[in-house]
C-alpha angles and dihedrals in degrees: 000000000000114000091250085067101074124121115228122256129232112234113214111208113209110181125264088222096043122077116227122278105257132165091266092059095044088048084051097045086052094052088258099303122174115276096227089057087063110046088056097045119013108197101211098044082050110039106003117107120255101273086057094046089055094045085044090048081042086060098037092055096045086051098050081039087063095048101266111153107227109170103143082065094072104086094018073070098037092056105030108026097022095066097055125106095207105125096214089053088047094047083052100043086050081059094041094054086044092063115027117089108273089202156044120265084263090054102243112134125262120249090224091070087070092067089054094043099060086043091056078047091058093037086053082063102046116129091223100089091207087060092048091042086053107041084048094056086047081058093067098060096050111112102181107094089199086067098046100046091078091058114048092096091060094045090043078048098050092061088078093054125139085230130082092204092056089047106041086054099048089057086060094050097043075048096052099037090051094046086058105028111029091177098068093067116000093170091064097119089049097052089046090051098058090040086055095053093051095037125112106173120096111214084039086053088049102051087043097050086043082066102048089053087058112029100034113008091186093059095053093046081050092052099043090046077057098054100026098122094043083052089108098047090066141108116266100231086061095049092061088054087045080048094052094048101053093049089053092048100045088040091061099036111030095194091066085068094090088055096051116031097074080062101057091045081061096052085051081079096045123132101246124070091215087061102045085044093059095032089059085046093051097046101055090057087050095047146023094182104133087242093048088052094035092054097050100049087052080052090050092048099051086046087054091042095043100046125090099200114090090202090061092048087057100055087046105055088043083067088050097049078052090058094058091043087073112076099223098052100043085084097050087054092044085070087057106052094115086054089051091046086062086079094068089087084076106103094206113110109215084052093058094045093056090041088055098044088046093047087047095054085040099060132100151164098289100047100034089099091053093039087056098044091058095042091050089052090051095046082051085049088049089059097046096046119104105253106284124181090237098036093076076054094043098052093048090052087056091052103042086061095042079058100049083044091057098045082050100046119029092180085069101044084085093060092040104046099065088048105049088042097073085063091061083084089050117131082229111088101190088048089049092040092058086050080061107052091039088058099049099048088056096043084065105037096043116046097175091066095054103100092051100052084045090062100037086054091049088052102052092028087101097047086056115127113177125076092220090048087047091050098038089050082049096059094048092046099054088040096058116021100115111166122068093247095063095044093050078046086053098056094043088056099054093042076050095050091042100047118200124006154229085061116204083048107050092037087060088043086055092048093046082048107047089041104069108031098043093036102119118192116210127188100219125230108295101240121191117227138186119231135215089270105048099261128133107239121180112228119191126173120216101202128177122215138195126194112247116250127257111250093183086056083077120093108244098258105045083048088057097052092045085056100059100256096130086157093077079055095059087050089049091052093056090045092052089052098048100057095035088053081048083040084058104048091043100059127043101204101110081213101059090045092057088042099061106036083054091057089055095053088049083066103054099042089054093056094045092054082044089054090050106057140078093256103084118082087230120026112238120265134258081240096047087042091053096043093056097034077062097051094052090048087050098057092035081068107023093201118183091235098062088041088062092043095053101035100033106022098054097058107039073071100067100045089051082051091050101046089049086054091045084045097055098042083050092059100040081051079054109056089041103056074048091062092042102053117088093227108211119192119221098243085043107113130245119240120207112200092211084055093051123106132235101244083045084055102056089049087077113084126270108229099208108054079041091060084041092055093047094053094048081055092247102119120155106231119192122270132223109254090248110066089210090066103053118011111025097039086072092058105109123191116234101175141029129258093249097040107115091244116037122206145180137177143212127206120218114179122205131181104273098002136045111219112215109212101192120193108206120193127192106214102176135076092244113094093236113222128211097005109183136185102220111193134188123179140209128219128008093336127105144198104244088189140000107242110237126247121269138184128244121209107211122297079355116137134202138187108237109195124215135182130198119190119225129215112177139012102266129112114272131197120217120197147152150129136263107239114197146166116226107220108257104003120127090205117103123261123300122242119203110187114224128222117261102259101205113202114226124228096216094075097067092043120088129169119278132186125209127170113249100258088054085047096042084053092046101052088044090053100040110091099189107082126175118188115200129199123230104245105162144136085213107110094179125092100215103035094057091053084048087049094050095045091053096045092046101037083229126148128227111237085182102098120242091251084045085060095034121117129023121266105152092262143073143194136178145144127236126194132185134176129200136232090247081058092251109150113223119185136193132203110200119204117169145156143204109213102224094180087065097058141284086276091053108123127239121275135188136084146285118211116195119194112191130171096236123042093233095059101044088046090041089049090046096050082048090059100036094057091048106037089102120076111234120222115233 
């Protein structure tokens, strides 16, 4: 039976305030009556009115529910509840005969169910459609064919109803009885067939056609030859079914393709999302032709455009970003980046994000220009819209992909760069950091657009807000100003940023002037007061004031140095020295050259009597004082040494820097078109679908029971080559070999919910009743149901199911106990304690990448922090951060050259997201002690910072039981 076959389930809700019913409170709620005295009669159920009854019908199901054993109730139910007419008490007897045993311990079937069963045949004929609907869908979920056999004329009956929920019900029964007992109406999908044909109602014509696809697949191809062209005209929930039926059919019999595939491009304009999105699902496993594809990623985009749910825009454009993984296709999509652009109107960020990183793969040659031109328009909307949380993040993700454009493509960084400049004087810091950034990588790779960033930096230098934009622009002013003129521009600039100097001076003259003219003297208000010994006395205040001073008024670099941030001044000495040494180089006149490089020390002595002195809110540091000291003693000798250390060396830095940077996305680009490309060998065959047979066929997946599967949490995932290693090693033992019931349990993880497959094993001679597998659990998980009660035949053996439901990434502990009755004993029931089942994190955490001012931010914002000490046999470096990322399923952020070498020490940073999307990051620190020995083992520390407490302790367990290395 395909998972599509399964019949739905009816959720019974106790409630949470409320303890269960039991015999005790029963007894209670009938003054203490006998037991026996209520099983047989049950007041309420006999004389009680219809609201106690049902209260009564409510008790009797939850405790049947929790494996009591009622059985005197039976007919206590069939004479005194069956015969009302009341619809609640119907709706809950068709629960209660769901649920309570149909035959004796031997199986045959009780004598009582005769009686029910001539009171649902009357129900099938009751004139109230919601009775006969109902009793119809209870129908479904009978498993005894005794009982079945009686009605079949008035199902059969109740397909010629007025009404569409009758009908469309008593398809589903006829459906359900055929399907497991074929014998009571072998002509059923004859009969459906003919009820399909004459049929106008939609959800009717669904559940009939549903049934054709399963019960006789050629009568539902006849039907829908019969209706191709109309196809259009229909319902929507009966096109997914027309779409279901067309992919397993041509999924089972690809020449069928040619018949069926005009139909699926017509449901691509269909009215419902849900359609066109299985229809363009459909259509790209039927076809790889460049206009099949085309036409169903432009299906896939309006869906995306169209939808308001973010969620939907997500699993959308995961099936998108599937569509470019697949070699063939990425250069039909590539034709459709603009389209793709449109969903930048989204506001959601996380939209945005996957619509940028798939635009980004996407482009090419012939649409970067495009590409650039929209980008460009959407970085200018980001500067007109009103503040917004997500537009600062907006804004950096714009500029992190006009920055990957323009490395791609050279030819583009002209038209970027203006643009993006104007945001080096943005509020926002990280937006104007990766400018910068952006900036500094393409002065050094494109000399030809020197100039013009030159002149674009001078223009916005003074709008600059932040002191590590302003440090950062210096730098790459005084690195590559290279004509007199700028140079002249970049001096100006700075005497313009600093104000007048020199500083300590003009800032005491301010404060003597702007005490004594602006100095207001004010009498306060007079107040009368009473004193200690009861006399009036008059009390008046003469105050002074004078008016606080402006500290925007202050150009931006003599603000930052008030302020304390002397490190902006270091920068600013370098930079000094740099252009005056080029300065020097540049003009011949002896006079202009001491000129200059006077002015420059100006400057810096300014700033070091500045830094001096009381006026700044923080004194300038012994670094700061050094750094700049040096750079006065440099230009005071201008040696050719120190003028190739500060205008070659520098920057032969940062292009090592670059090309290790180009080097390492080069490789990661690398690995994954790796990954991507489907490798053939030369000896491998070829196969033909029109060659292929039919049983060939049916071993490729079917994509629909496959995403039905996924969404019942039941997916397959792949599983390692050595069945040790994946499957098995999740079987845990819950009970011991000589216990009278053995079990053991795997443990399948989903994404939000572990499911529990118990194997339970009757060991004994006795047949073992109720048993029941009763679990608790420990820590953010939950029981989404408690599983029911079954009977074991001696030495027999089940598989009881059970799901919890997760919450959060932190270790849980499952446990519990098997509760069961052994046949014909007097003694109570038996307990057998299970063993404790401990979920592992490490199956909700995967490796993540970010880049390190994401992970700098981070660590700064997250409060939970865990430090583990490195307790290992492990004497290597490198093997122990290998051992941790394994053991962790971390990721190292460090880069390989960073870790390169041996020095005795190591560093590197380590980052992880679940699947819950919960960030966890490591600091390792660790050391080899070189003075023990070369086999002494590794020390230092870990330190883990998580946003949540669980995840940082449950992390740091993790690492503290694998740190040593076992010996196999």
């Amino acid at each position: 039976m395909t998972a599509a076959e399964n019949v739905c389930y009816t959720l019974i809700n106790v409630p949470m305030d409320s303890e269960p019913p039991s015999e005790i409170s029963l007894k209670n709620d009938l003054g203490n009556c006998d037991m026996s005295a209520f099983l047989t009669s049950f007041p309420p159920l006999e004389k009680g009115d219809v609201k106690l009854k049902t209260e009564a019908l409510k008790k009797v199901i939850i405790m049947i529910l929790n494996g009591e054993k009622l059985p005197g109730l039976l007919m206590t139910i069939i004479r005194f509840v069956l015969p009302l007419q009341d619809h609640t008490i119907k709706k809950l007897l068709l629960v209660f005969w769901e649920i309570v045993p149909k035959t004796t311990p031997d199986g045959r079937l009780l004598q009582e169910m005769i009686l029910v069963c001539d009171a649902y045949r009357k129900d099938l004929q009751h004139p109230n459609e919601f009775i006969r609907g109902s009793t119809l869908r209870f129908l479904c979920k009978l498993k005894e064919a005794e009982l079945l056999e009686p009605l079949m004329p008035a199902i059969r009956a109740c397909l010629e109803h007025r009404h569409s929920y009758v009908r469309r019900n008593a398809v589903l029964a006829i459906y359900t009885i055929y399907r497991n007992f074929e014998h009571l109406i072998p002509d059923a999908p004859e009969l459906i067939h003919d009820f399909l044909v004459n049929e106008k109602d939609a959800s009717c014509k669904r559940n009939a056609f549903m049934m054709l696809i399963h019960a006789d697949q050629d009568r539902a191809l006849d039907y829908l030859s019969t209706c191709i062209d109309q196809v259009q005209t229909f319902g929507d929930i009966l096109q997914l079914v027309i779409v279901e039926l067309i992919y397993k059919v041509c999924h089972a019999n690809p020449s069928e393709r040619a018949r069926f595939i005009r139909c699926i491009y017509n449901l691509l304009q269909s009215s419902s999302p849900a359609v066109k999105y299985e229809a363009a699902g459909t259509l790209v496993t039927l076809s790889s032709a460049p206009t099949a594809i085309k036409a169903a990623a432009q299906c896939y985009i309006d869906l995306i455009i169209k939808e308001s749910d973010n969620n939907v825009k997500l699993i959308v454009l995961d099936r998108l970003i599937e569509l470019k993984e697949h070699p063939s296709h990425e250069r039909v999509l590539q034709d459709l980046v603009m389209d793709i652009l449109r969903v930048l109107s989204t506001p959601d960020l996380e939209v945005r994000k996957k619509t940028l990183q798939l635009a980004l793969d996407l482009v090419s040659s012939r649409n970067v220009e495009e590409l650039v031109i929209v980008l460009k328009k959407e970085v200018i909307k980001t500067n007109n819209v009103t503040e917004h949380e997500d537009t600062d993040k907006y804004r950096q993700l714009l500029v992190r992909t006009l920055h990957s454009c323009s490395v791609r493509f050279p030819d583009m960084a002209a038209n970027v760069i203006p643009v993006l400049m104007e945001f080096l004087s943005d509020n926002n810091e990280a937006a104007a950091a990766d400018v910068l950034e952006f900036v500094r990588e393409a002065i050094q790779r494109f000399e030809n657009l020197r100039p013009l960033i030159v002149e674009k930096m001078l223009e916005v230098f003074h709008a600059i807000k932040s002191v590590k934009i302003y440090r950062g622009a210096l730098w790459i002013l005084g690195e590559y100003c290279s004509t007199k003129e700028d140079i002249q521009s970049v001096m100006t600039e700075v005497r313009r940023s600093l104000g007048e100097i020199p500083i300590v001076e003009s800032e005491i003259k301010k404060e003597a002037g702007e005490l004594k003219p602006e100095e207001e003297v004010s009498v306060g208000p007079t107040q009368k007061l009473v004193t200690e010994m009861g006399t009036y006395a008059t009390q008046s205040a003469l105050s002074s004031s004078r008016p606080a001073k402006k500290e925007e008024d202050r150009p931006p670099l003599r603000g930052f140095l008030l302020d304390g941030d002397f490190f902006v001044a270091a920068s600013l000495a370098t930079t000094l020295t740099k252009i005056a040494l080029r300065y020097v180089s540049l003009v011949q006149e002896k006079k202009k050259q001491n000129s200059f490089n006077a002015e420059a020390m100006l400057l810096m002595a300014t700033i070091l009597h500045l830094g001096k002195s009381s006026l700044p809110k923080k004194p300038i540091t012994d670094d700061d004082v050094d750094r700049i000291s040096l750079c006065l003693k440099v230009l005071s000798e201008c040696s050719p040494l120190m003028n190739d250390i500060f205008n070659k060396e520098c920057r032969q830095s940062l292009s090592h820097m670059l090309s290790a940077k180009l080097e390492e996305e080069k490789l990661s680009q690398k690995k994954e078109s790796e990954k991507r490309n489907v490798t053939i060998q030369p000896d491998d065959p070829i196969s033909f679908m029109q060659l292929t047979a039919k049983n060939e066929m049916s071993s490729k997946e079917d994509q629909f029971q496959l995403s039905l599967l996924a969404a019942m949490g039941n997916t397959q995932r792949k599983e390692a080559a050595d069945p040790l290693a994946s499957k098995l090693n999740k079987v845990t033992q819950l009970t011991g070999f000589s216990d009278p019931v053995y079990a053991e349990a795997y443990v399948h993880v989903n994404q939000y919910d572990i499911v529990l497959d118990v194997l339970v094993v009757n060991q004994t001679s006795d047949t073992l009743q109720n048993c029941t597998l009763e679990l608790a659990t420990l820590g953010d998980l939950k029981l989404v149901e408690k599983p029911s009660p079954l009977t074991l035949a001696p030495h027999d053996f089940a598989n009881i199911k059970a799901n919890v439901k997760v919450a959060s990434t932190e270790n849980g502990i499952i446990f519990g106990n098997v509760v069961y009755d052994v046949s014909g004993a007097a003694s109570d029931r038996n307990c057998v304690v299970l063993s404790d089942i401990h979920i592992d994190i490490m199956d909700y955490i995967q490796p993540a990448s970010c880049t390190d001012a994401e992970f700098r931010q981070m660590w700064a914002e997250f409060e939970w922090e865990n430090k583990v000490t490195v307790n290992t046999n492990i004497i290597d470096l490198n093997e122990y951060l290998q051992h941790i990322l394994k053991s962790t399923n971390m990721k190292c952020l460090t880069p390989e050259k960073a870790l390169s070498g041996y020095c005795g020490f190591m560093a590197a940073n380590l980052y992880a997201r679940s699947i819950f999307g919960e960030d966890a990051l490591a600091n390792v620190s660790i050391e080899k002690p070189i003075h023990l020995g070369p086999e002494a083992p590794v020390t230092g520390h870990i330190r883990i910072r998580a946003k949540s407490q669980g995840m940082a302790l449950s992390l740091g367990d993790k690492i503290n039981l694998s740190q040593k290395k076992t010996s196999l």
